[in-house]
C-alpha positions in Angstrom: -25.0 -41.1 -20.0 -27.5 -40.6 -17.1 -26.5 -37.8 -14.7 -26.9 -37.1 -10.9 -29.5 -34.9 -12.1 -32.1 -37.0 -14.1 -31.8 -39.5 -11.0 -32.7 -37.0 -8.6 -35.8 -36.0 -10.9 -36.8 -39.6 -11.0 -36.8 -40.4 -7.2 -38.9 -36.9 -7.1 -41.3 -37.7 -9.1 -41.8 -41.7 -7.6 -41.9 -40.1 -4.1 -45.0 -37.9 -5.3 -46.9 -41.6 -6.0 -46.1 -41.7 -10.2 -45.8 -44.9 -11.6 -42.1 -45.8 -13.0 -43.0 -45.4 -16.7 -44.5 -41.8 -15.6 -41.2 -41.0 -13.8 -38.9 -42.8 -16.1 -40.4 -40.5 -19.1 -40.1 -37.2 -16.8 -35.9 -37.9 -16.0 -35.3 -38.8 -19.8 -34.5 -42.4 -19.7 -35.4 -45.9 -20.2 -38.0 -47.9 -17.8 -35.3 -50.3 -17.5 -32.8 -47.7 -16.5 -35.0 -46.0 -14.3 -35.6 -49.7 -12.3 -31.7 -50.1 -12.2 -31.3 -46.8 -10.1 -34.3 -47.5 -8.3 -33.1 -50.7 -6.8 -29.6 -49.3 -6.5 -30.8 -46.5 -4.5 -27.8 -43.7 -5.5 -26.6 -41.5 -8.1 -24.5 -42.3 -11.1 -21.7 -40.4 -9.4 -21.3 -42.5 -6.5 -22.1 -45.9 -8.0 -19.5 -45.9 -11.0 -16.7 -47.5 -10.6 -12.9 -45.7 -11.3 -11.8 -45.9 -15.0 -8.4 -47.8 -14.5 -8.5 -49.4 -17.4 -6.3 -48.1 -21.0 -9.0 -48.1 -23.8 -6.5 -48.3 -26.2 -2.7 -49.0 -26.5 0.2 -47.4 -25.3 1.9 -46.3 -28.7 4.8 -45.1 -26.0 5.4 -48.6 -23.8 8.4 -50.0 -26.1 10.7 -46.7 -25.9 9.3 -44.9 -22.0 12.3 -46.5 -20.2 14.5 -44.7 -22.8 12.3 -41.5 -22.8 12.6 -41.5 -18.8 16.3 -42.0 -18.8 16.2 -39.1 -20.8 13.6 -37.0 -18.4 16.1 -38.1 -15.5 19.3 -36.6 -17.2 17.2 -33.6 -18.6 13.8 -32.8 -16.6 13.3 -29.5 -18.7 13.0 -31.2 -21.5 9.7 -31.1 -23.3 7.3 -33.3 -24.9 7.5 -31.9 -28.4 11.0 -32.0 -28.1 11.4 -35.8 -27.0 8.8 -36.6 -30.1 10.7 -35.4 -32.9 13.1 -36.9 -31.7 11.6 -40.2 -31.1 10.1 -39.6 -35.4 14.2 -39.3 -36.1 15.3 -42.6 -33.9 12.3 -44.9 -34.8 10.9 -43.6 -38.6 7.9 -45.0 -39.2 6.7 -45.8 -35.6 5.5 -42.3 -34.4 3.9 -39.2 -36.0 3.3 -35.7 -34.4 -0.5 -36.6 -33.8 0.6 -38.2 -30.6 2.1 -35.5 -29.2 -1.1 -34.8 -26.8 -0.4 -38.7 -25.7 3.3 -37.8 -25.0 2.2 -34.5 -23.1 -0.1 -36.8 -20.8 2.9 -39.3 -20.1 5.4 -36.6 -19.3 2.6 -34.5 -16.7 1.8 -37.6 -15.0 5.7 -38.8 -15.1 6.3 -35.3 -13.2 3.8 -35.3 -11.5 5.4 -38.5 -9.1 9.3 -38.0 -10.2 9.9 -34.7 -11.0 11.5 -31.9 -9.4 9.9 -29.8 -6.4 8.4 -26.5 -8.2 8.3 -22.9 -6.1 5.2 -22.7 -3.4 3.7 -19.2 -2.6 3.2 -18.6 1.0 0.2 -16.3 1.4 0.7 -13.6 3.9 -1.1 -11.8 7.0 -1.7 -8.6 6.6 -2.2 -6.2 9.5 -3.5 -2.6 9.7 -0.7 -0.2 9.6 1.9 -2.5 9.7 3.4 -2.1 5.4 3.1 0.1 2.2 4.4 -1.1 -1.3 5.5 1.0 -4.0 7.0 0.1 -7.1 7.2 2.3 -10.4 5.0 1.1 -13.2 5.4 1.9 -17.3 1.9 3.5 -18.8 2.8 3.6 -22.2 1.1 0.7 -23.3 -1.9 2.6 -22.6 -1.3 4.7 -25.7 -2.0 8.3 -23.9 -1.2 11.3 -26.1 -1.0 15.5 -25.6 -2.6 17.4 -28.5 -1.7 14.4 -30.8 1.8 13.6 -29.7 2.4 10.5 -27.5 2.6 10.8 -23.8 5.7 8.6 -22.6 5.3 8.6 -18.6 5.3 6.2 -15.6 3.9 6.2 -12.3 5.5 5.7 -8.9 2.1 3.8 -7.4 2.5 3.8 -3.2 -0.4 1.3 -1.8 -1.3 0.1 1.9 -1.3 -3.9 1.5 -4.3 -4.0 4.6 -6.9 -2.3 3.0 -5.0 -1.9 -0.8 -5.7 2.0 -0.8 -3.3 3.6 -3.0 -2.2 6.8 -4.7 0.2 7.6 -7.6 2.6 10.4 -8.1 3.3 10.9 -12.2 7.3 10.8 -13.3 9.2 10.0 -16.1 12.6 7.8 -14.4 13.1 5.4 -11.8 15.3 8.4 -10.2 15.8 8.4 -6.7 13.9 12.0 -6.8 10.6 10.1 -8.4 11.0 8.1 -5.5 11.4 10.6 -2.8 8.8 13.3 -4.4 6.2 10.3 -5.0 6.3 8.2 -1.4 6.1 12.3 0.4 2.7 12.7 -1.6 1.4 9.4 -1.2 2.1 9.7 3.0 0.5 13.2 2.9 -2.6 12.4 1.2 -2.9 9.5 3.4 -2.0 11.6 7.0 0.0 9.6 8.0 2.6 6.4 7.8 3.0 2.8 8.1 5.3 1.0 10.0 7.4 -0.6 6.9 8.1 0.8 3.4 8.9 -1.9 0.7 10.1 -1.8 -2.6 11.8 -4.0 -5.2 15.5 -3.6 -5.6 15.8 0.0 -7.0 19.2 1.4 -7.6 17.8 4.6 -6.5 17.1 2.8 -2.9 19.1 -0.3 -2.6 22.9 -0.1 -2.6 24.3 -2.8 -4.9 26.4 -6.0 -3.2 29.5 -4.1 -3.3 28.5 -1.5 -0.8 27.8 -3.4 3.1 24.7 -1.4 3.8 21.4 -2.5 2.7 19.9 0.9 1.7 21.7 4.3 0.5 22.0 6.7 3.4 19.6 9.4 1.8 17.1 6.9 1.4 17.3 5.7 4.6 17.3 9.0 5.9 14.2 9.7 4.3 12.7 6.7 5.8 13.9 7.9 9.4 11.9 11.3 8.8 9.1 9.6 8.6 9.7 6.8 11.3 9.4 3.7 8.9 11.5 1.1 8.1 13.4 -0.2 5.2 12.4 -3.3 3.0 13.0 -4.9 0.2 12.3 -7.4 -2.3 15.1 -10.4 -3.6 16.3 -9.6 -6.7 14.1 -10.9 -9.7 11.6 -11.9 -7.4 8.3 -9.6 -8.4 6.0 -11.9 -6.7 7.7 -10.6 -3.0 6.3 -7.5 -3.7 2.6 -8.8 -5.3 0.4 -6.4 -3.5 1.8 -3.8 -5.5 2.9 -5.3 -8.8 -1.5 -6.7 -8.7 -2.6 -3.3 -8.0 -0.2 -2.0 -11.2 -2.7 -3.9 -13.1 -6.1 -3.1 -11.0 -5.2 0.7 -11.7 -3.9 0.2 -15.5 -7.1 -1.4 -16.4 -9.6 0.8 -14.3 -7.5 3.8 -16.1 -7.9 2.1 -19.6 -11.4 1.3 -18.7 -12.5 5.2 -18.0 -10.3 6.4 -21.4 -12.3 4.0 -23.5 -15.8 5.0 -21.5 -14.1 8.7 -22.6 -13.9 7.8 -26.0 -10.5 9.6 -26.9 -6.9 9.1 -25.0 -5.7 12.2 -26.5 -5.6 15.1 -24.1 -5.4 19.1 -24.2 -3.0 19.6 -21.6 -0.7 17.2 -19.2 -2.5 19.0 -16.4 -5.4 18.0 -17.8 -4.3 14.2 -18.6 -3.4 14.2 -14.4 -6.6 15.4 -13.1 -8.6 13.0 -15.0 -5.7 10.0 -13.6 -6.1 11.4 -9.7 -10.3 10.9 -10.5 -10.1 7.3 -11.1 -7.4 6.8 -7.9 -10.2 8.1 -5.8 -12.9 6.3 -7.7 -11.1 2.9 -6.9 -9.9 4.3 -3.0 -14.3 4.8 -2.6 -14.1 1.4 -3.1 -12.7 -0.2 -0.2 -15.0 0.9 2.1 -14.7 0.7 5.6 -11.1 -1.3 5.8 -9.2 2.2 5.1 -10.7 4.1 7.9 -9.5 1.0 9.8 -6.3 1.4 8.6 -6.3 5.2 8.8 -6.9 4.8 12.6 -3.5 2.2 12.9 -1.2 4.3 11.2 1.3 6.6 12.9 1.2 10.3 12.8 3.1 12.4 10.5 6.0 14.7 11.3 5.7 18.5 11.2 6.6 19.1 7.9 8.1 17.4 4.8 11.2 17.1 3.5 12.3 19.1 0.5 11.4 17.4 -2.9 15.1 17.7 -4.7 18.4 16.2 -3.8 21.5 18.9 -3.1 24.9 18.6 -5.1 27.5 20.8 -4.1 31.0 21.8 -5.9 29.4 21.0 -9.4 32.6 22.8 -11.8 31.9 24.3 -14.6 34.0 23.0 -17.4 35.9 25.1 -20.2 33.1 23.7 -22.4 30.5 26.3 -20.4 28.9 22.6 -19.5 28.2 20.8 -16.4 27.8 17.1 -15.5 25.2 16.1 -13.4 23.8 12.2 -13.3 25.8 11.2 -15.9 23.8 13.7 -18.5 25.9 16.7 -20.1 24.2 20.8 -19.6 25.3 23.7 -20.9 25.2 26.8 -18.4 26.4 30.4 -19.4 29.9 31.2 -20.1 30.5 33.5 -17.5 30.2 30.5 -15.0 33.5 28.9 -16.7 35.7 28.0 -13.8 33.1 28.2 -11.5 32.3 25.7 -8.9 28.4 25.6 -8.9 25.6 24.8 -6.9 23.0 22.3 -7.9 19.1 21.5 -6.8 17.9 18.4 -8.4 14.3 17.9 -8.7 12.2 14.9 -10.6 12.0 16.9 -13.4 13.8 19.7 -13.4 17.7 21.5 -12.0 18.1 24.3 -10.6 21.9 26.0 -11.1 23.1 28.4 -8.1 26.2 30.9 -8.2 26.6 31.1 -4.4 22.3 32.3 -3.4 21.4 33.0 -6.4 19.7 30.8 -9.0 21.3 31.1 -12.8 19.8 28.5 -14.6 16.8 26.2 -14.9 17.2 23.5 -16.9 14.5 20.6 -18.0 15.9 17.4 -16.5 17.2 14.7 -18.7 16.1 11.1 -18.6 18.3 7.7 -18.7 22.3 8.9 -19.1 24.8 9.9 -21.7 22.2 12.8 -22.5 23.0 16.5 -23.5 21.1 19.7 -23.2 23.0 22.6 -25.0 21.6 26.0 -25.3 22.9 27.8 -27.9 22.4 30.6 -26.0 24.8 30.2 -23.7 27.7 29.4 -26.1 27.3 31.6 -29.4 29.0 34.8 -28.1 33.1 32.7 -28.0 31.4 30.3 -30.7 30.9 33.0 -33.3 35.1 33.9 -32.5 36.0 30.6 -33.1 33.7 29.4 -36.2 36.2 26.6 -37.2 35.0 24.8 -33.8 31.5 24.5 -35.2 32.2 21.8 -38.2 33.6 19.2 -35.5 31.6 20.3 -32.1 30.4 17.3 -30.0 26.8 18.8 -29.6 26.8 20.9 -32.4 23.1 19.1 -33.8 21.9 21.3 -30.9 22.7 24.4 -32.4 19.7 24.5 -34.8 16.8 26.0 -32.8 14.6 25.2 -35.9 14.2 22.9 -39.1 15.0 26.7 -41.0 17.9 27.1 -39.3 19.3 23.7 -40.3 18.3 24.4 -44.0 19.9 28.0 -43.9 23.0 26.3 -43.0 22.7 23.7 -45.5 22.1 26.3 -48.3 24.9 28.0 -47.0 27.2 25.1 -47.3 25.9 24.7 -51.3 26.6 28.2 -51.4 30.3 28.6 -50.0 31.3 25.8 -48.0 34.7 27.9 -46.3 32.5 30.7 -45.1 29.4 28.7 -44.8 29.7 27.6 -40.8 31.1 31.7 -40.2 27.8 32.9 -41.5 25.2 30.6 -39.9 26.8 31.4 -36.5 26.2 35.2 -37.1 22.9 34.0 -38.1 22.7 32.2 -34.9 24.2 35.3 -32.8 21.7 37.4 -34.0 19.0 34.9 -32.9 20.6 34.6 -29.3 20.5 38.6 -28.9 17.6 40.0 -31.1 14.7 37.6 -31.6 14.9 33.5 -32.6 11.1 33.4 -33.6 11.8 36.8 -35.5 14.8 35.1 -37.2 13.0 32.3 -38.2 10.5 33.7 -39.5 12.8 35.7 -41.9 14.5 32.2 -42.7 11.3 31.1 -43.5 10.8 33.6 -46.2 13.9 33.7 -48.0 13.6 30.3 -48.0 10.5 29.9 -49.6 11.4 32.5 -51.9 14.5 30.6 -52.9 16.7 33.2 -51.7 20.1 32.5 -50.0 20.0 33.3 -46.5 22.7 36.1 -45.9 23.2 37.6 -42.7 22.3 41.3 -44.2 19.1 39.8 -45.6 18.4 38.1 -42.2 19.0 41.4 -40.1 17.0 43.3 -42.5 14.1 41.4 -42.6 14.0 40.8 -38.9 14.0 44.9 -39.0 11.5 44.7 -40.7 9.4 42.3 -38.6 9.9 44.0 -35.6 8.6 47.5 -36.2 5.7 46.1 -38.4 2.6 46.1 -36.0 0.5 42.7 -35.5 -2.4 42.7 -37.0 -5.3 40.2 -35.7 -7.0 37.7 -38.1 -10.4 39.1 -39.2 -13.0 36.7 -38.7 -16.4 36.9 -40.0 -18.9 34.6 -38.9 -22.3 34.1 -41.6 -26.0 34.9 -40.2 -27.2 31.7 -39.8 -30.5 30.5 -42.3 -33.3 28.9 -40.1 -35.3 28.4 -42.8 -33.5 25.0 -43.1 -34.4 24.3 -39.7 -38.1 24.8 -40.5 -38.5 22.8 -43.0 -37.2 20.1 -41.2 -39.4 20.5 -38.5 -42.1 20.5 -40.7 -41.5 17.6 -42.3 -41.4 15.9 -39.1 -44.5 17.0 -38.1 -45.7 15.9 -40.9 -44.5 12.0 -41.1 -45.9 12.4 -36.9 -49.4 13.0 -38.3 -49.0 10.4 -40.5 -48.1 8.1 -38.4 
């Protein structure tokens, strides 16, 4: 088939003064070829006609009204669908090597019948005038801390004018991610826009039950900072596309500098953070001069920001020595029984207060129906009442240790009635002398195969304790050059032959 191309050579080359055979022979085809597009005087492209023709038969005419009737009822239906079933209804007559046929008829039958599909309006975006933030999940970038796998997310704020962003590391959707990680991203950037969106987090939007839009806290949040509210419709990601496209710019420009790095596993979460907050910058250089355009839009901040943990007052403490806080279960000290306590909730952490002072921090737990129990704050009423232990709710969490749960077990092989009495003195003695210094001494009776009694325990941890540390002596060869001279020898050698 001769193309637009090998035409345009050939009137080239008989506009220079060659003869037809000449130029004919230069553009790749026939004299007589060459003389038909010379008289026609235009391309192949514009002097075709339209195909409008079938080159073969349509294997589908006899059964389309029936397959329509059926597209009418059921316009989801699809083409490999309607073909088996067409294989069932007429045997013999169709076979699955038509379904490409079938595919062609149903697009085009769409295409001037079928339903209305959703349009995307593209939007005008001014300077200053709306950040995005959504949280996004990083695990599928397989991150891991000395070995063990990093399980985090990122609350990712970005201006959709000039698409400079910043991220704020977390670990829940929690209204506290939110709050800590939009006060970083406005302070980094000096200053705010004029709207905040997100999609419909429970942590910001109320649910359909409640007649206001947005929960008072974050709406008060909002007000600090002179911005207002917005929001997404539910299930409807592509309303908030500036964001949910940069999830992926970032996820690939961070997957991009780990593999340049060679190794995703990291020393230290500070150190996983500092490399994260290198590449955020790397992209924000980027964008050139449309953020200091935005920068100069946006409005000023105010004097000082708002303090990153939530307040919950009147928190009692039950007879369990527990609190409830977000649906999770915590253990604080016994002493506090009866007490109505004082809570500051941060991202990651709770702080406990008994009127000013602060009692207890306590890591924060994620999702819900969660416990945190410290043995510590328990053992002293739990070692009174040992019969409580076989049947306590959290009582997995009262084995500091993999030792401590295979004490107990030998303990149980050894005399099951006095077993759970004896582990808790165990424990006791943990709580108020030393827990590394008892398991170490669980460590070696165990190894020896020696029941672990309390008097054994106490004895050894005695023991322990008033023997000094002694630092590991390490010696460290002279090192041997005369390997290294040979080696250079023999190079200069194969250089001289050379």
């Amino acid at each position: 088939m001769v193309t637009d191309c090998q035409v345009k050579e050939l009137f080239r080359s008989m506009s220079s003064g060659k003869p037809l055979y000449q130029s004919a022979a230069r553009a790749d085809m026939s004299e007589n070829t060459a003389r038909k597009y010379v008289s026609l005087g235009a391309y192949p492209s514009a002097s075709s006609r339209e195909h409008e023709w079938r080159t073969r038969r349509d294997p589908f005419e006899s059964v389309w009204e029936e397959v329509c009737e059926l597209l009418k009822v059921s316009p989801g239906l699809e083409a490999k669908t309607v073909l088996d079933w067409l294989c069932r209804e007429h045997a013999g007559d169709f076979n699955s090597g038509q379904l490409r046929t079938l595919q062609r008829r149903f697009r085009q039958w769409r295409a001037q019948y079928g339903e209305g599909r959703e349009a995307f309006f593209p939007q005008e975006h001014k300077p200053g005038m709306l950040g995005a933030s959504d949280f996004t999940n990083m695990n599928g970038l397989r991150v891991s801390i000395q070995g063990v796998h990093f399980e985090h997310l990122l609350y990712h704020f970005v201006l959709t004018w000039s698409n400079w962003e910043d991220a704020t590391l977390c670990f829940s959707e929690s209204y506290e991610s939110l709050h800590t990680g939009l006060q970083n991203a406005l302070w980094r950037l000096g200053g705010s826009p004029v709207r905040h969106r997100t999609d419909c987090l429970s942590s910001a939007v109320n649910n359909l039950s409640d007649p206001r839009e947005f929960t008072q806290r974050y709406e008060a949040l909002l007000r600090h900072y002179g911005m207002e509210a917005s929001r997404t419709n539910p299930n409807s990601g592509n309303e908030n596309g500036d964001v949910e496209q940069s999830h992926h710019r970032l996820k690939r420009a961070i997957d991009q500098a780990l593999m340049l790095r060679g190794s995703r596993d990291f020393a230290s979460r500070d150190e996983y953070w500092q490399f994260v907050r290198q590449v955020v910058e790397r992209q924000n250089q980027s964008r050139g001069q449309r953020i200091p355009q935005e920068l100069s839009s946006l409005r000023a901040l105010p004097a000082r920001r708002l303090l990153d943990y939530s307040v919950l007052a009147q928190v009692r403490v039950s007879p369990s020595s527990t609190i409830r806080v977000r649906k999770n279960t915590y253990s604080v000290h016994s002493r506090l029984i009866g007490y109505h306590v004082k809570v500051h909730l941060y991202a990651e952490q709770l702080e406990v207060y008994a009127g000013s002072s602060c009692v207890e921090r306590l890591p924060r737990l994620r999702g819900s129906d969660g416990a945190s129990i410290n043995y510590r704050h328990i053992i002293d009423w739990l070692v009174r009442k040992p019969g409580a232990f076989a049947a306590y709710r959290y009582r997995a969490s009262l084995f500091p240790s993999s030792y401590f749960r295979m004490a107990y077990d030998g303990l149980r092989e050894w005399c099951r009635p006095e077993a759970d009495r004896e582990y808790l003195k165990i424990l006791h003695c943990a709580a108020h002398e030393s827990e590394t210094l008892v398991n170490e001494a669980l460590r070696r009776l165990l190894d020896e195969d020696q029941l672990p009694r309390l008097k054994q325990v106490t004895t050894l941890v005695q023991w322990l304790a008033r023997r000094s540390p002694t630092e590991p002596h390490v010696e460290v060869a002279d090192v041997d050059l005369a390997g290294y001279d040979e080696l250079l020898a023999a190079a200069g050698t194969q250089e001289v032959a050379r």
